[in-house]
LUMBA-125974 format. One record per residue (C-alpha): chain; residue in three letters; x, y, z. Coordinates in Angstrom, 1 decimal. Layout:
<mipas>
   mol   type       xx       yy       zz
     A    ala        X        Y        Z
...
</mipas>
This chain:
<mipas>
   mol   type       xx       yy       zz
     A    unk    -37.4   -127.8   -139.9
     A    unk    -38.8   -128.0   -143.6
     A    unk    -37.5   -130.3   -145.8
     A    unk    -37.5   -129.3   -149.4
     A    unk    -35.8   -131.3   -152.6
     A    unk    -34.7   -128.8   -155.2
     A    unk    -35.8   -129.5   -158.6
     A    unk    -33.0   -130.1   -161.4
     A    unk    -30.1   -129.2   -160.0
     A    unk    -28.1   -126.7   -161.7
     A    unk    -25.2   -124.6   -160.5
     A    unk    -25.2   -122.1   -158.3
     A    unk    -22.4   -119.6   -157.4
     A    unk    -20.4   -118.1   -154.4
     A    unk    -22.0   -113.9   -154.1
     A    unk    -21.9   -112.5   -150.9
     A    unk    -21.3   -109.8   -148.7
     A    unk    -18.5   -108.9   -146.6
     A    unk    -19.9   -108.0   -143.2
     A    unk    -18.9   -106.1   -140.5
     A    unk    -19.9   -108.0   -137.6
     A    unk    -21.4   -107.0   -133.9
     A    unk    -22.3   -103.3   -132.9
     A    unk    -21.2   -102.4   -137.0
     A    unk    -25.5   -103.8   -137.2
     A    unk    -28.3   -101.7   -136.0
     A    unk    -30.2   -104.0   -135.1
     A    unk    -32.8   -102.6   -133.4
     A    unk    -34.3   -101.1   -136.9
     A    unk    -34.2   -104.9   -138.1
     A    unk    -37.6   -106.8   -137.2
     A    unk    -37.6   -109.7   -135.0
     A    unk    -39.6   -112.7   -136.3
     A    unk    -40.0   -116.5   -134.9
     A    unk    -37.1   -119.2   -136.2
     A    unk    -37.9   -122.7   -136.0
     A    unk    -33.7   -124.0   -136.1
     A    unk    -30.3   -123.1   -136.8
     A    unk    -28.2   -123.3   -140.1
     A    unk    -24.7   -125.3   -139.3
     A    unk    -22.6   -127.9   -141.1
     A    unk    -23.5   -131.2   -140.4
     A    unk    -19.9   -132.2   -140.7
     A    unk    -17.8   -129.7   -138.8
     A    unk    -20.7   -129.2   -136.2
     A    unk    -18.6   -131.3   -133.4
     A    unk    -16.3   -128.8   -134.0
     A    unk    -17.8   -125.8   -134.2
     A    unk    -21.1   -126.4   -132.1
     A    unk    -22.9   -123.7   -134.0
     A    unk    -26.1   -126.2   -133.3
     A    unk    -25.3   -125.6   -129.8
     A    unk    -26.2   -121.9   -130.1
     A    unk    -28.3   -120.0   -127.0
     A    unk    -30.1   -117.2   -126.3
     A    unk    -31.1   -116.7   -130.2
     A    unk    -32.7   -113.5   -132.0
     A    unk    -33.8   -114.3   -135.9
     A    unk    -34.3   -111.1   -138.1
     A    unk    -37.0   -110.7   -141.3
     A    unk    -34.8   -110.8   -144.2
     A    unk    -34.7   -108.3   -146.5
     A    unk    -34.0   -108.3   -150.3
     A    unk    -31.3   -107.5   -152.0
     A    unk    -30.8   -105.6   -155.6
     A    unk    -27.4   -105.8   -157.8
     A    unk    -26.1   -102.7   -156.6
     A    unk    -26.8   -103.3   -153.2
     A    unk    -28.8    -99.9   -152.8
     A    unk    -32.0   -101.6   -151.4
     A    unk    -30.2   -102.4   -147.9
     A    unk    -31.4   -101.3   -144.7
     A    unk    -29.4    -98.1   -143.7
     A    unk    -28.2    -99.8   -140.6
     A    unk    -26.0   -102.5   -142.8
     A    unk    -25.7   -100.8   -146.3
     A    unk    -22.1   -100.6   -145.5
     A    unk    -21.3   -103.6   -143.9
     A    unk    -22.9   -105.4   -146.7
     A    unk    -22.0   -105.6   -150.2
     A    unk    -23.0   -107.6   -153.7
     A    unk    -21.7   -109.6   -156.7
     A    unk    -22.2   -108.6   -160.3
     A    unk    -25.3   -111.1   -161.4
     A    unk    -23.6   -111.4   -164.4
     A    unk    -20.7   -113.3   -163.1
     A    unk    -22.7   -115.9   -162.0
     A    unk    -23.5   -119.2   -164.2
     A    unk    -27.5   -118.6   -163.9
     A    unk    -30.0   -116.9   -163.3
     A    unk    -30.8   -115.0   -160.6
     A    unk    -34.2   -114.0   -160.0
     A    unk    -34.2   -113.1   -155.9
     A    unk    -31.1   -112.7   -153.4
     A    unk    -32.0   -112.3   -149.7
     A    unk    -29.7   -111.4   -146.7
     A    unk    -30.6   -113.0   -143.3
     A    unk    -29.7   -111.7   -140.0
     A    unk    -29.2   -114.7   -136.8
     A    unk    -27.8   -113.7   -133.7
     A    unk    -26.7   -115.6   -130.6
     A    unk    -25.0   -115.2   -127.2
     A    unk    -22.3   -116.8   -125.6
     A    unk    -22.0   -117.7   -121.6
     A    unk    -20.3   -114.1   -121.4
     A    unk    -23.5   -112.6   -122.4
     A    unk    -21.8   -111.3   -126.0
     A    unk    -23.7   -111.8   -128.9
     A    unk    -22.2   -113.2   -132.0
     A    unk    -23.7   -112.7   -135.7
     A    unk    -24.5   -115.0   -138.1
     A    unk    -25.2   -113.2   -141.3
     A    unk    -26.7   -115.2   -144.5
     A    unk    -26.8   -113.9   -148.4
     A    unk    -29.0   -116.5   -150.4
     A    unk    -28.6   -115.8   -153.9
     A    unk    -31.7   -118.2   -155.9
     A    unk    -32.5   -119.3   -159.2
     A    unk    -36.5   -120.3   -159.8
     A    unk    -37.8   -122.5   -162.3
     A    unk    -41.2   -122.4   -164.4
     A    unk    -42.9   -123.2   -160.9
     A    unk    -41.1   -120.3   -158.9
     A    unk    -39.4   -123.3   -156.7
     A    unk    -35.4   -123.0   -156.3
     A    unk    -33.8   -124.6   -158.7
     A    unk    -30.4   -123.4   -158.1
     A    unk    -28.6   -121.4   -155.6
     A    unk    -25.7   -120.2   -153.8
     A    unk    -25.6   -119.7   -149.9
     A    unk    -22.7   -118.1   -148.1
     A    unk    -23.3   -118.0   -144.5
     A    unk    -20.8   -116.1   -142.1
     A    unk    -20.9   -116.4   -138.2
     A    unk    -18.4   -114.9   -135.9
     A    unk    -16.6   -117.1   -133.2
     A    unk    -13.5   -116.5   -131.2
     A    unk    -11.6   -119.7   -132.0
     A    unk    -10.8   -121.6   -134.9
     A    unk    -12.8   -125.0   -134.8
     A    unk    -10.5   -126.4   -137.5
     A    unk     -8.0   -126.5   -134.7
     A    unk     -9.1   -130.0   -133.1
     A    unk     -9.9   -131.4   -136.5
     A    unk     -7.3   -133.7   -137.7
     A    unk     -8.3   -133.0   -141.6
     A    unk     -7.4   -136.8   -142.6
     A    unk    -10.5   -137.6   -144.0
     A    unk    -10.9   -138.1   -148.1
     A    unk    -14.8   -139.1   -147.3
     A    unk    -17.8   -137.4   -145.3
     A    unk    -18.9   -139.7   -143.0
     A    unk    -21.7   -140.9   -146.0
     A    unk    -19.2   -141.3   -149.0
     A    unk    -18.6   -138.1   -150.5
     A    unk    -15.3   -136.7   -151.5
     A    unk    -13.9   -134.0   -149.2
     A    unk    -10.5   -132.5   -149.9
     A    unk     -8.6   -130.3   -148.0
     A    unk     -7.4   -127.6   -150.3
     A    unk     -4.9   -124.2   -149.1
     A    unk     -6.7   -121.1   -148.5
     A    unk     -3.7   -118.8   -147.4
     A    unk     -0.7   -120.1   -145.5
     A    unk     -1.2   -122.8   -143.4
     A    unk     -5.2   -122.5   -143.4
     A    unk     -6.9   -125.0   -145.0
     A    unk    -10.8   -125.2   -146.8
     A    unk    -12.4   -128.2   -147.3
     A    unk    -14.4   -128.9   -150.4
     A    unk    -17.4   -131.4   -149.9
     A    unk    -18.1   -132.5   -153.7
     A    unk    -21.2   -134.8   -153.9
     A    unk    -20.0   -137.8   -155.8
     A    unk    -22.0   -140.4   -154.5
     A    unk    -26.1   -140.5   -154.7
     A    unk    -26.3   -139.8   -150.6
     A    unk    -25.4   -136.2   -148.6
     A    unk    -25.3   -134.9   -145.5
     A    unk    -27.8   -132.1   -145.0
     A    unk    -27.3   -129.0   -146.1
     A    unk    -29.3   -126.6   -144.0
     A    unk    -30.1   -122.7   -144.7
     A    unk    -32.9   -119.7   -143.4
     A    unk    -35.9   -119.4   -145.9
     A    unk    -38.9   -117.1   -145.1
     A    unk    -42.6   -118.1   -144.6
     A    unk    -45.7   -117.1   -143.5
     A    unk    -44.6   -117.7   -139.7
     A    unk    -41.4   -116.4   -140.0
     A    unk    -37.7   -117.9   -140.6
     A    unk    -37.9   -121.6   -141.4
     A    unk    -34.5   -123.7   -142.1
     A    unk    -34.8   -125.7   -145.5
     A    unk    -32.7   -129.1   -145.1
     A    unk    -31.6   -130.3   -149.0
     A    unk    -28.3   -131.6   -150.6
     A    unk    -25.3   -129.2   -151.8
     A    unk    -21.9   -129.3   -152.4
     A    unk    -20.3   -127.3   -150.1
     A    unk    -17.2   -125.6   -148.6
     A    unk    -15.8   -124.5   -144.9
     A    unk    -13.0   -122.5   -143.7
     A    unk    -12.2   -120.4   -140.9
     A    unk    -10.6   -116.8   -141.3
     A    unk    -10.0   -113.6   -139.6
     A    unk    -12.7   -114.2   -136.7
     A    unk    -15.2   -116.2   -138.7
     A    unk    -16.5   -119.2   -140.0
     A    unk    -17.2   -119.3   -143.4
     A    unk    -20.2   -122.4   -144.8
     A    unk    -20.8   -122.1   -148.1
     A    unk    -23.4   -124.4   -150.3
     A    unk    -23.8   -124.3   -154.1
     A    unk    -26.4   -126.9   -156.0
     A    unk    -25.5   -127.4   -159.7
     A    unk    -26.8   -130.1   -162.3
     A    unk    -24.0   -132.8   -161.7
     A    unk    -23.4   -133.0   -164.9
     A    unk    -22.0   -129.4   -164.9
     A    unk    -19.7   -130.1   -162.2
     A    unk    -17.3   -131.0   -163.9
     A    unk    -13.7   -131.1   -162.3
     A    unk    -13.4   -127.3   -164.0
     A    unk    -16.4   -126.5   -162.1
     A    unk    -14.8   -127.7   -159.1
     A    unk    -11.9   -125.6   -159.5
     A    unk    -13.5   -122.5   -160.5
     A    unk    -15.8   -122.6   -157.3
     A    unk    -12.6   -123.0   -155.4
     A    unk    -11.3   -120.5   -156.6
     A    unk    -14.2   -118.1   -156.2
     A    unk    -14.4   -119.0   -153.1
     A    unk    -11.1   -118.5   -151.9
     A    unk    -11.0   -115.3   -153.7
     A    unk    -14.1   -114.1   -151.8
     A    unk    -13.0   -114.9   -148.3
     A    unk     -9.6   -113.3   -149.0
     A    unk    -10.7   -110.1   -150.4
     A    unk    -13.7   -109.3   -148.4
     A    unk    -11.5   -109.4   -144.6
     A    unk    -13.8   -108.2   -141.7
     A    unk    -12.4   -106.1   -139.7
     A    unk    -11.5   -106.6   -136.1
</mipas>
């Protein structure tokens, strides 16, 4: 696992794709590569066990332009994009990443990643949003009390409404510790996992879990901040349903 501390954090915002999951992927005209580890929340993973995953297939990932036309045949339409102007910086690369798993059955579940990235002077990340999406049968918010005002090192986490009776939870870094927040990068060897510090979000909906990371400047995130990353959240995971 790399370790990498992102330079001045500024904010980054929810873009993503809404992704048919399973057989809707030809995968067999993506490219295998070596992974070194998995992406989970370091919170909800009791619950969730997405570190626990077997049997694992990593994909090259491939780029991604505004319109979305430089996608691989097999997922240009399972995969869609965000206006770059809706989003609070610059963004000068976005990435999808392909992960899949299989269960004791044998059935393989997807875990699909959209990395949208802001460089500095240095071409290191400087800000970024991550929306990772990974099917699973059952909703692991089920066995989780929901309780807690604090991550288990000191930041807030709220549980706000998504629809009905399902919650998100909004992990806000207020405090100078964080959990780590892990997501794929590319290397010379293949798909590394970069471990860093992000405010984040999780939810369960239609079939899959939704983890979601965003790095801003603190000073920008501001309680409107907050909100307005709730809400684009929310608004994401509601309008882009998978189908079953």
């Amino acid at each position: 696992m790399t370790t990498k501390k992102i330079p001045s954090l500024l904010l980054s915002l929810l873009v993503t794709s809404s992704i048919v999951f399973g057989c809707s992927i030809d995968q067999s005209k993506l490219v295998k590569v070596k992974g070194t580890s998995l992406t989970y929340s370091e919170y909800f993973k009791p619950y969730d066990r997405l570190d626990e995953r077997e049997n694992v297939t990593f994909y090259k990932p491939f780029l991604l332009n505004k319109t979305g036309s430089s996608l691989p045949d097999q997922v240009k339409n399972t995969v869609h994009t965000i206006d770059h102007d809706k989003l609070p910086f610059t963004v000068d690369e976005v990435k999808a990443f392909l992960v899949t798993s299989k269960d004791r059955d044998g059935k393989i579940k997807d875990q699909v990643q959209l990395s949208y990235l802001g460089k500095d002077e240095y071409e290191q990340t400087s800000d970024f949003l991550i929306l990772s999406i990974t099917e699973a049968d059952k909703n692991p918010l089920e066995s989780y009390d929901g309780m807690d005002a604090y991550d288990s090192v000191g930041n807030t986490l709220i549980k706000q409404k998504l629809i009905g009776d399902l919650p998100i939870y909004q992990q806000v870094l207020t405090t100078d510790r964080a959990l780590l927040y892990r997501y794929y990068d590319e290397n010379e060897k293949g798909l590394t996992t970069v471990a860093t510090a992000a405010n984040e979000f999780y939810a369960y909906y239609d079939g899959h879990i939704y983890h979601i990371g965003y790095l801003i400047d603190k000073e920008k995130n501001d309680e409107a901040m907050k909100e307005k990353m709730l809400q684009l959240v929310r608004e994401y995971i509601l309008t882009n349903k998978f189908p079953q």
